[in-house]
C-alpha positions as CSV (number, residue, x, y, z in Angstrom):
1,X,-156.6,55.0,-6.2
2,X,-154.3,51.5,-6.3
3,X,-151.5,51.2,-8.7
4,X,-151.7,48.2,-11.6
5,X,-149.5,45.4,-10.4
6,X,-147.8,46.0,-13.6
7,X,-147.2,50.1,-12.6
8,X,-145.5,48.7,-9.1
9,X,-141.8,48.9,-8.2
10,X,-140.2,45.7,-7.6
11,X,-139.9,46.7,-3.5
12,X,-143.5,47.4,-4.3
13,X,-144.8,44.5,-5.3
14,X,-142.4,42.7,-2.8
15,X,-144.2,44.9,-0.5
16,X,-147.5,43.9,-1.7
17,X,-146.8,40.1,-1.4
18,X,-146.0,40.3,2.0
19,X,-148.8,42.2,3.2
20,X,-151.1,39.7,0.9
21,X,-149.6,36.5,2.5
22,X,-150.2,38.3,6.6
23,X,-153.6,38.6,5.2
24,X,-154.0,35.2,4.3
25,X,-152.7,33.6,7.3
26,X,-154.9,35.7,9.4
27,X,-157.9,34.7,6.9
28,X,-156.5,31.1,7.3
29,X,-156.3,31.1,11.5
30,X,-159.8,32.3,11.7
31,X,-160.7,29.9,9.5
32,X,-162.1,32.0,6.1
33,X,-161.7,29.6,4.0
34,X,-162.7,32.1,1.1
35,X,-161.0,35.0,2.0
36,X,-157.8,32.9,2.2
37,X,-158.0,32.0,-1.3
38,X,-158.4,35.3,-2.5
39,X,-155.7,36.6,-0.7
40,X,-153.3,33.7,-1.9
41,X,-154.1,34.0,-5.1
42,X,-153.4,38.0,-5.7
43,X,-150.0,37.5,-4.1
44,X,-149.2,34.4,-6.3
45,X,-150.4,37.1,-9.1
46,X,-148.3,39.8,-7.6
47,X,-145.2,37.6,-8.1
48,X,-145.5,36.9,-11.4
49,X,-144.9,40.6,-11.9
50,X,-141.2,40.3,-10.0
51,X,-140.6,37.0,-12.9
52,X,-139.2,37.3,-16.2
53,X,-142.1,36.2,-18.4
54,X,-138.4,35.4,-20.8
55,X,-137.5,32.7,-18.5
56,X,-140.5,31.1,-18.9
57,X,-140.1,28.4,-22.7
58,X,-143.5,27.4,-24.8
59,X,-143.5,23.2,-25.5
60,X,-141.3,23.0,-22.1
61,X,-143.3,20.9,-19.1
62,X,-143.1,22.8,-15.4
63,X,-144.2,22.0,-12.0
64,X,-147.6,23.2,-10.3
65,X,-146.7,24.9,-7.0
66,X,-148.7,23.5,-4.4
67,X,-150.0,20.6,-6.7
68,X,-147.8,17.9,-5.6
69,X,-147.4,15.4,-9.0
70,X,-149.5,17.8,-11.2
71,X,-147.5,18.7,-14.3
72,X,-148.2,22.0,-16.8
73,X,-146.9,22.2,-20.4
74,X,-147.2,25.9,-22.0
75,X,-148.5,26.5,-25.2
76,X,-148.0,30.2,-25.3
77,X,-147.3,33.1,-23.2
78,X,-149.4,36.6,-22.4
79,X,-148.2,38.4,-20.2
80,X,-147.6,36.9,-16.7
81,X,-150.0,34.2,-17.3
82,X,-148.6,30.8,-19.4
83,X,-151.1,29.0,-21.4
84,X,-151.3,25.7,-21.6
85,X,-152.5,22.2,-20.5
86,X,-152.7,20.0,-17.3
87,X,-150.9,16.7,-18.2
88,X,-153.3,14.1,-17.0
89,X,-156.1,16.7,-16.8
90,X,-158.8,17.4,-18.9
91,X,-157.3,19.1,-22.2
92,X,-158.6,21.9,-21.5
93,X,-156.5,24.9,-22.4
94,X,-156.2,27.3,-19.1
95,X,-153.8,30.1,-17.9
96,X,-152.4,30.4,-14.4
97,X,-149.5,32.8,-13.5
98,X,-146.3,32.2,-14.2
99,X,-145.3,32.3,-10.6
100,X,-147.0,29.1,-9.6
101,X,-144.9,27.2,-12.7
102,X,-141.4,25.3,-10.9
103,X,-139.0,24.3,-13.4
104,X,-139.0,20.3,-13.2
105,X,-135.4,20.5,-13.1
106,X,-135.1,22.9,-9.8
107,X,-138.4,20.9,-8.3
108,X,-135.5,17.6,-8.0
């Protein structure tokens, strides 16, 4: 039986993330579009077990990783997931892992 991301060691989950992201280049050369993505996302997921969900401030605007230009203002967090809005999107409220969220000031 697999261990909770949120049960996992630090070396662990580092561990894990590595593993996820060999995975996902292999799924990637041999062009598995699908499988890439799924792979991709549970290491993005993985990380955001290794962040401080503290570091992370409601009403303050971040960068999307791998969204080039796309901004994201949380609302609130749960967790490891920030909820929030797109700016620019649709105003819908959504929750992605705090491991995809840059600071704007670090992204300069």
């Amino acid at each position: 039986m697999e261990k909770k991301y949120s049960e996992m060691t630090p070396t662990e989950l580092r561990d894990l993330v590595a593993v996820l992201r060999e995975k996902a280049r292999r799924a990637e050369q041999l062009g598995i579009i699908n499988e890439f993505a799924v792979y991709e996302r549970k290491a993005l997921l993985a990380q955001a077990f290794l962040l401080n969900p503290d570091d992370f401030i409601p009403g303050e605007l971040y960068r999307i990783q791998g969204d080039p230009g796309m901004f994201f203002k949380i609302d609130y967090l749960k967790g490891v997931y920030a909820w929030g809005y797109r700016l620019g999107g649709t105003q819908q409220i959504e929750a992605i892992p705090i491991s995809m969220l840059v600071d704007v000031k670090e992204a300069f």
